[in-house]
C-alpha positions as CSV (number, residue, x, y, z in Angstrom):
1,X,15.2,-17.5,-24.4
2,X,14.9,-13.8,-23.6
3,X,17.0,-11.7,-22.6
4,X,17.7,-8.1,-22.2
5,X,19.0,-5.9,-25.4
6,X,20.6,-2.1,-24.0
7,X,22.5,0.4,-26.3
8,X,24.5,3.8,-25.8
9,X,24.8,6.5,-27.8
10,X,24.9,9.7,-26.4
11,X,27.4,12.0,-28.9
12,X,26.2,15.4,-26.4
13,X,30.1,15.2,-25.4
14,X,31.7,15.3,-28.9
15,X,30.3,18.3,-30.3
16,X,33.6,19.9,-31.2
17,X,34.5,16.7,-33.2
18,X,34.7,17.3,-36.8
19,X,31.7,15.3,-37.6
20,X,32.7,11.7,-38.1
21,X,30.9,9.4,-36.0
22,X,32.2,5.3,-36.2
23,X,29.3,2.9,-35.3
24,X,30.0,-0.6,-34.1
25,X,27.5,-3.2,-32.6
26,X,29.2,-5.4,-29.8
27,X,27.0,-8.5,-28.6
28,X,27.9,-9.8,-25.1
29,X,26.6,-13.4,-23.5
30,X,25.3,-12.1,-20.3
31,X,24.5,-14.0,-17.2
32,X,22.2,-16.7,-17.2
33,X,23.4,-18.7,-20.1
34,X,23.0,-22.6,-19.7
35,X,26.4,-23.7,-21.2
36,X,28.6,-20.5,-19.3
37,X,29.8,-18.8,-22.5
38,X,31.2,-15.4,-21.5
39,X,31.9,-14.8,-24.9
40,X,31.6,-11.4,-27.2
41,X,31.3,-10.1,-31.1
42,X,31.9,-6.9,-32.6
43,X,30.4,-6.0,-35.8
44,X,31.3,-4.0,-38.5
45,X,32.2,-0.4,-38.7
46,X,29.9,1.9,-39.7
47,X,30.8,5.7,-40.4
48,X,28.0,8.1,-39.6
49,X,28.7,11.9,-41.2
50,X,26.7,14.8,-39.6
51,X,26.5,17.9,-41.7
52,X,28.5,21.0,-39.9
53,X,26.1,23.5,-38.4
54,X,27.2,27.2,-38.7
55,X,26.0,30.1,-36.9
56,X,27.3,33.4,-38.0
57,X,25.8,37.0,-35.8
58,X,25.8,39.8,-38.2
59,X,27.4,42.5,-35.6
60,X,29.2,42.5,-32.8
61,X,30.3,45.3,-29.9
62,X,34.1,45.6,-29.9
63,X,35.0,46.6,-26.1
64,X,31.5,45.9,-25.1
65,X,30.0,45.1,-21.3
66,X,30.8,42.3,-20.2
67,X,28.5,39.4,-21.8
68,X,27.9,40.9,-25.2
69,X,29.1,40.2,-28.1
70,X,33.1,41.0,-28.1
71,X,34.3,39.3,-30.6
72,X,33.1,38.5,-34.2
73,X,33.7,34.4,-34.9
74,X,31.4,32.1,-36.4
75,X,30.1,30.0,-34.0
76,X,30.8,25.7,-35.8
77,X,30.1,22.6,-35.3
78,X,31.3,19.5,-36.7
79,X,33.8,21.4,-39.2
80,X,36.9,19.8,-40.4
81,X,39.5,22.0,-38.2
82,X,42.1,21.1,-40.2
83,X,40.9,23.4,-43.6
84,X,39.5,26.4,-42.2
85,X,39.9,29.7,-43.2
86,X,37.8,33.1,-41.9
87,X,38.7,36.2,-43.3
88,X,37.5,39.8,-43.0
89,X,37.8,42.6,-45.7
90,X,37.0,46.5,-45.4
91,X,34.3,48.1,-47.8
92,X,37.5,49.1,-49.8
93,X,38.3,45.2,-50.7
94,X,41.0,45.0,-48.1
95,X,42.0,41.9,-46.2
96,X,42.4,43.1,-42.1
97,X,41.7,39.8,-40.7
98,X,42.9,36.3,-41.1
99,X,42.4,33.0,-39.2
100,X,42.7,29.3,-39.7
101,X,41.8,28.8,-35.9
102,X,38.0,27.7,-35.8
103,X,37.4,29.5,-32.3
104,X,39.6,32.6,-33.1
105,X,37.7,35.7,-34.2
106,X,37.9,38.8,-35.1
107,X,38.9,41.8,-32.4
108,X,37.8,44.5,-33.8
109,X,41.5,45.6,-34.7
110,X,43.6,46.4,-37.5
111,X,47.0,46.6,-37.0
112,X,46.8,47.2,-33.4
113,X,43.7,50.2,-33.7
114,X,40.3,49.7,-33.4
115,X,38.9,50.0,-37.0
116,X,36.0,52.0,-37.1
117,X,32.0,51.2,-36.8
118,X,30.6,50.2,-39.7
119,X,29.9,46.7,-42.0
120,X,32.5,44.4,-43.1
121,X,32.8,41.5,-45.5
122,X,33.7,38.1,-44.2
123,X,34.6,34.9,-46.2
124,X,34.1,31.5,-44.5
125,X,35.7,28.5,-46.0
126,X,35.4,25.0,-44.5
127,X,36.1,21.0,-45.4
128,X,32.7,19.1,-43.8
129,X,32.9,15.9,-42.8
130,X,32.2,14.1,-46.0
131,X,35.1,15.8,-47.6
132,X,33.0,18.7,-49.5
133,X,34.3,22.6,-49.3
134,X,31.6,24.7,-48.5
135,X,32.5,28.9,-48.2
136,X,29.7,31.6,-47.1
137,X,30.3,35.2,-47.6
138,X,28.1,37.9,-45.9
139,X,28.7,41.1,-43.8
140,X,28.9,42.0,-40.2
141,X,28.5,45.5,-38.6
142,X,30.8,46.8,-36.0
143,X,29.1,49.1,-33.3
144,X,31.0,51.4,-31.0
């Protein structure tokens, strides 16, 4: 006999998660069964991985107007928040900046001063969701 088959799976809510997605099917006797079973299964676990997405701008306008782009931070998605690391160097070689907070960025400051305008180095390292370390490396440019 027919009857009517639904499913959910709207993630649009977990987009901070760190990328590990558990999948279960769970069958229900709905109304209209001739015997009254009100019964229920559950299957299996499943484990879904997405990849992280990454977005990193390559400036950013330290004191800025309002609604620019104030502080320099890699903008993630499904990255293990638990081994992160961003870190900016000077042209000289020179750590200024350290976080392993996944929405902390970089001021603009070094030791409490506004470093000048001009490019830095940042190094991004991250655990995915499958395990893997992944790092970039690139540059940004400070405008004043």
């Amino acid at each position: 006999v027919g009857g009517v088959n639904t499913y959910t799976d709207d993630i649009s809510n977990l987009l901070s998660g760190q990328g590990v997605f558990s999948y279960y099917i769970e069958a229900l006797e709905g109304n209209g069964n001739i015997y009254g079973f009100t019964e229920n299964s559950t299957s299996n676990i499943a484990e879904a991985y997405q990849d992280p997405l990454i977005y990193i701008p390559n400036a950013f306008v330290p004191l800025g107007e309002s609604g620019s782009n104030e502080i320099f931070v890699p903008v993630t998605t499904f990255v293990d928040f638990t081994e992160y690391e961003f870190l900016i160097f000077d042209r000289w070689g020179a750590q200024i900046f350290e976080t392993k907070e996944v929405h902390k960025g970089w001021d603009g400051k070094y030791k409490g001063k506004y470093a000048e305008a001009g490019v830095y180095v940042y190094a991004l390292r991250y655990k995915t969701s499958r395990g893997e370390y992944l790092s970039y490396k690139g540059s940004v440019t400070l405008i004043r």
